[in-house]
N, C-alpha and C positions, 0 to 999 in steps of 0.2 A: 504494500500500500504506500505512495507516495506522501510526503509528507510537505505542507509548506513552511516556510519560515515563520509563519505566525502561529501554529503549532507547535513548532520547535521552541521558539520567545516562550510561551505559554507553557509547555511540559517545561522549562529552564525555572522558571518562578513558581509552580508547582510545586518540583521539587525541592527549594531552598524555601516557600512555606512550610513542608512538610519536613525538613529538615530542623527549622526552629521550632517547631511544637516536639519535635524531638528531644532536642537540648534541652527545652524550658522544663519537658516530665522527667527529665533525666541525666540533671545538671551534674551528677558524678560520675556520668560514665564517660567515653568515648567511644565516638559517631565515625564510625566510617560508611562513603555512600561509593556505590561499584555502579556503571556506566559499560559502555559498551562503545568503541569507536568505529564508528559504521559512516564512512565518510558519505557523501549522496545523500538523495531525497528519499529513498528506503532505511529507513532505520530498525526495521522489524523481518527480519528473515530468516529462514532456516540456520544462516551463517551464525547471525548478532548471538540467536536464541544458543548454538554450541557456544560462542565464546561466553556467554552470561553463565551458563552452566560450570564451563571449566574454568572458568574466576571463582564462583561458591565455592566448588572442590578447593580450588587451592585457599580461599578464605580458610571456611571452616577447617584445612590441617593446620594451616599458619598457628592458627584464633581457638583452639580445641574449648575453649570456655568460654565460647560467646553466649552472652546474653538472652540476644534475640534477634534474628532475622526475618524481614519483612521484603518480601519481593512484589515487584510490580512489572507485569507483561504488557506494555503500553503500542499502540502504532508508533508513536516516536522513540521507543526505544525501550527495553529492559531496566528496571533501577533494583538496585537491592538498600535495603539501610540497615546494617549489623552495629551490633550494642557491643562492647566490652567492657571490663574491669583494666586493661594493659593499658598502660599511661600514653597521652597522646604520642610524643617524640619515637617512642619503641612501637608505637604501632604504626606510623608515617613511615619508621625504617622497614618497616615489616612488609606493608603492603610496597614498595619503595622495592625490597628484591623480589617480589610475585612479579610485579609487571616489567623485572628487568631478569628474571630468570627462568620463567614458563615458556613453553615456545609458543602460546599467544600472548604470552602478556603484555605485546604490544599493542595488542587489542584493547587491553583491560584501562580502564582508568577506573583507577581506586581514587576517589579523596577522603582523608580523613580533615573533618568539621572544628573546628576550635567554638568556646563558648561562645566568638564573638561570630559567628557564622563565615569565618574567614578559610577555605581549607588550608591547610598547612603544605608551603612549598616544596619540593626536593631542595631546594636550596637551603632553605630551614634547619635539614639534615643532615646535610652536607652532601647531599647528592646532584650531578650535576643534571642539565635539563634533556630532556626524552629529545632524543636525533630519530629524523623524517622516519619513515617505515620505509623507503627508498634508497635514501641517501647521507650522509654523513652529516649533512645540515640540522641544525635545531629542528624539530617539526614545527612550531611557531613560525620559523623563519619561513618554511618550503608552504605551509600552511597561507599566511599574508600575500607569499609571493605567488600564491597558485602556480611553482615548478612543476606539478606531474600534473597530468590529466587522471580524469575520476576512471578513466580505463586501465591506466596504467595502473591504480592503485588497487582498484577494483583486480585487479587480474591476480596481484602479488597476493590481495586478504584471500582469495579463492585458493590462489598453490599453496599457500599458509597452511587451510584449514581439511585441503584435501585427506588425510590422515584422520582425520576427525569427524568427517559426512559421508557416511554409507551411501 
């Protein structure tokens, strides 16, 4: 199902309302929220829905004592929001080598929430910023610059995920 920008705007403040009714019930814990990077106007397909799944799996080994997890299956995309007791900074490092050591975790964007609804950077942690799924470049950078077309990339998430889609 295709999706416009003004759905995408919309599931984005959605999610960061639902974000802070999270905090606000549950000022001791920490919030991590898992996303799905599904470049294009489809953000819900057979693809998104394997990567959303193989991020839970690696959550919940990472996290063996989470709280509570709440998933949402959206046209605009997958969201998940896990609760834990592990302090924010070790859990930012945490989710921080999932998505730099799974072989989709390029997929994955994990953020862990701070109380003030800000997520917490890699930089934060000492890690440096996520490079393109292409190329050596920052993803932000190739991202602004729109360097790859959505086939090129589109093609690279499909040979990714091949191993993974019956």
């Amino acid at each position: 199902m295709t999706i416009t920008l003004e759905q995408l705007l919309l599931s984005r403040d959605n999610r960061q309302e639902h974000q802070r009714i999270l905090l606000k019930n549950n000022p001791d814990k920490t919030l991590i929220c898992l996303t799905v990077i599904m470049p294009g106007n489809v953000k819900r397909n057979c693809f998104s829905l394997t990567v959303a799944q193989e991020a839970l799996k690696a959550i919940k080994k990472t996290f063996p004592l989470v709280l509570d997890i709440e998933t949402k299956d959206l046209p605009t995309g997958f969201e998940a929001y896990i609760l834990t007791d592990t302090d924010i900074k070790e859990t930012k490092l945490k989710c921080c080598e999932i998505e730099d050591t799974h072989p989709l975790g390029r997929l994955f964007d994990i953020d862990v929430i701070d109380k003030d609804m800000q997520p917490l950077s890699r930089l934060q942690v000492g890690k440096k910023p996520r490079k393109c799924l292409l190329c050596e470049h920052e993803a932000r950078y190739c991202m602004r610059n729109r360097t790859h077309t959505q086939e090129e990339i589109g093609q690279y998430i499909e040979n990714l995920l091949k191993p993974y889609v019956h």
